[in-house]
C-alpha positions in Angstrom: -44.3 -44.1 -75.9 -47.8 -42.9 -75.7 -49.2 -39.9 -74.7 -50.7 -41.2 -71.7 -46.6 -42.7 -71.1 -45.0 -39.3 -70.8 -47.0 -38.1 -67.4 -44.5 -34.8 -67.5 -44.5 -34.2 -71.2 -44.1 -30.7 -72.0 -47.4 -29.3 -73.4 -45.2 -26.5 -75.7 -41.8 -27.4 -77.3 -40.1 -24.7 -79.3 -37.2 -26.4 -81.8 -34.9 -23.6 -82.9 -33.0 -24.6 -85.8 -32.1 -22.9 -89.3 -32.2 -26.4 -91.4 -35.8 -27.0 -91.9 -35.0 -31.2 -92.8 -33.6 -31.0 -89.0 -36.8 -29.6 -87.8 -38.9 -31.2 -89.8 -37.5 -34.6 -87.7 -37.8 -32.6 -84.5 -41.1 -31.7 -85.3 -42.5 -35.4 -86.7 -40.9 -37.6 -84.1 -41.8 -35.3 -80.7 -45.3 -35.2 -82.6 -45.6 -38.5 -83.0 -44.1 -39.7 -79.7 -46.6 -37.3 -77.9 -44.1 -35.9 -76.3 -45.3 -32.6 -76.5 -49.4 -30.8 -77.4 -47.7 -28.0 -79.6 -44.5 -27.4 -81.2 -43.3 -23.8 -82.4 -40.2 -24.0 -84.7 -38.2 -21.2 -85.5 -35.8 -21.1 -88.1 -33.4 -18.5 -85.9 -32.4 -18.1 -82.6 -33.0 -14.2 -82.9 -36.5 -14.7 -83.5 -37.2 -17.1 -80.8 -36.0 -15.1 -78.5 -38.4 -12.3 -79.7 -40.9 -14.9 -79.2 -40.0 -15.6 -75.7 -39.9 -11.9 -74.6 -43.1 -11.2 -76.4 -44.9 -13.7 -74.6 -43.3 -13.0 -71.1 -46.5 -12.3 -69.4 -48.6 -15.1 -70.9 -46.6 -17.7 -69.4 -49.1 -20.4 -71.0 -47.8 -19.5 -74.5 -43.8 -20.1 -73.6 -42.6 -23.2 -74.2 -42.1 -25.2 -71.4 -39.1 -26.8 -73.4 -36.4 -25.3 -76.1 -34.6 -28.2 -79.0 -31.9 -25.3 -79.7 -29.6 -25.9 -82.4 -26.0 -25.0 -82.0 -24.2 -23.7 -85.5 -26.5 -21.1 -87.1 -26.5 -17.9 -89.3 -26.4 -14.6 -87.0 -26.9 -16.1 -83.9 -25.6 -19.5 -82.9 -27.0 -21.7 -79.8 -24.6 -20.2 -77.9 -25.2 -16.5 -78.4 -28.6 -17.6 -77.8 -28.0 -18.8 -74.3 -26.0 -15.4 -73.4 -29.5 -13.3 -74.6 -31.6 -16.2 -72.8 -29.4 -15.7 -69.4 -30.4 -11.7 -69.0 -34.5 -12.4 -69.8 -36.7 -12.3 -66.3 -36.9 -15.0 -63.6 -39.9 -16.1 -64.8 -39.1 -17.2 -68.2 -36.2 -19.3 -67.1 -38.1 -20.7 -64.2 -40.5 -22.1 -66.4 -38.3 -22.9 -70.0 -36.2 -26.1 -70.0 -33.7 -26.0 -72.7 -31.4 -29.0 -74.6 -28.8 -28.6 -77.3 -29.6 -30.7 -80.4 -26.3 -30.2 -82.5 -24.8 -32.4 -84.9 -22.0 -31.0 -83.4 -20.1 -34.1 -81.6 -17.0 -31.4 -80.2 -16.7 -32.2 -76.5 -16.1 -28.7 -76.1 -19.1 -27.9 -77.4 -20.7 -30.0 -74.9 -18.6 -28.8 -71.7 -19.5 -25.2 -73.1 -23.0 -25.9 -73.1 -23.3 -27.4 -69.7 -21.1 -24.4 -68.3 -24.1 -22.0 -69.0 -26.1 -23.4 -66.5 -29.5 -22.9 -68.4 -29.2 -26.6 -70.9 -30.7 -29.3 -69.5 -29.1 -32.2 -71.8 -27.0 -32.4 -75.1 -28.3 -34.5 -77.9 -26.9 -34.9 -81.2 -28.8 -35.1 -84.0 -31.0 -36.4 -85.0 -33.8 -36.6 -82.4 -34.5 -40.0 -82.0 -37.7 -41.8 -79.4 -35.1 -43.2 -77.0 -33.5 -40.3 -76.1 -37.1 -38.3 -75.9 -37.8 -41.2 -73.7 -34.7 -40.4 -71.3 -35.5 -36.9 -71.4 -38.7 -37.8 -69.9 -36.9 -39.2 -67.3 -35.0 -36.5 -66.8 -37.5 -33.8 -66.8 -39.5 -35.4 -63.9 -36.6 -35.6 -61.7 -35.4 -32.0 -62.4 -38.9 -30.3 -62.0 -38.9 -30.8 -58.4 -34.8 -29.7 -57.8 -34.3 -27.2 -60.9 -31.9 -24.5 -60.1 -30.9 -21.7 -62.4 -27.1 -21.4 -62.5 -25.1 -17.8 -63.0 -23.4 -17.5 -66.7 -20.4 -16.1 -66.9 -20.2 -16.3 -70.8 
C-alpha cells in the first residue's frame, strides 16, 4: 500500500494505548503503510480526550481517526467512549474511531459496536491487511456515517 493507494487515508491518526511496544507497532506500521500524514499517541485515554476538547475549534488538529485501546489504567476504551459520546457534534462528525484490543471476548466486541461511535474492532496487533480493509471501509462510510445514541 502506497501512499498514493490509500485515496481516503486519514491525514491525523491518534493511537491511544498505555503499552508503549503496542504503539510503537501502531505507530511503525500506519507510518510505514502511509496510511496516515501524522500520528499522535497517547499513553491514556484521559489525556486524549483532553486533547480532543482542547482542540475542538481547530478541527484541522483532531484526528480524523482514533486506534483506542480497550484494557487500561484509569480509564479503559470503554469509559473513553462514554466521555467521547457527550463532546460536541463536531468532533464526532469528523473523528472515526476502532478498537485495537488484544482483547478476543465477544462481549467485548458486541459492547463496542453497541456505542455506536467504533467503527471496526481489530485485535492486536495492527497488521497492513487489515489497514488495508479499513481503507475500504472508511471510503464507504464517509459518504453514509451516522452517529448513533449511547445508552452506556
Amino acid at each position: 500500500m502506497t501512499k498514493d493507494a490509500m485515496h481516503n487515508q486519514p491525514k491525523i491518526a491518534m493511537v491511544i494505548d498505555d503499552n508503549e511496544i503496542d504503539q510503537l507497532v501502531a505507530r511503525s506500521l500506519i507510518t510505514a503503510s502511509g496510511f496516515a500524514n501524522h500520528i499522535i499517541s497517547v499513553a491514556s485515554a484521559s489525556k486524549a480526550l483532553t486533547y480532543l476538547k482542547t482542540n475542538e475549534k481547530q478541527p484541522e488538529k483532531l484526528p480524523d481517526l482514533i486506534f483506542l485501546d480497550i484494557h487500561m489504567p484509569e480509564m479503559d476504551g470503554f469509559e473513553f467512549l462514554k466521555e467521547y459520546h457527550l463532546l460536541t457534534s463536531e468532533i464526532k462528525a469528523k473523528v472515526r474511531i476502532v478498537m485495537l484490543s488484544s482483547s478476543t471476548d465477544s462481549a467485548d466486541q458486541a459492547k463496542a459496536r453497541k456505542t455506536g461511535h467504533v467503527l471496526k474492532f481489530l485485535s492486536k496487533p495492527l497488521n497492513l491487511e487489515e489497514l488495508e480493509k479499513l481503507d475500504q471501509l472508511l471510503i464507504n462510510k464517509n459518504s453514509d456515517f451516522v452517529q448513533m445514541r449511547y445508552d452506556g
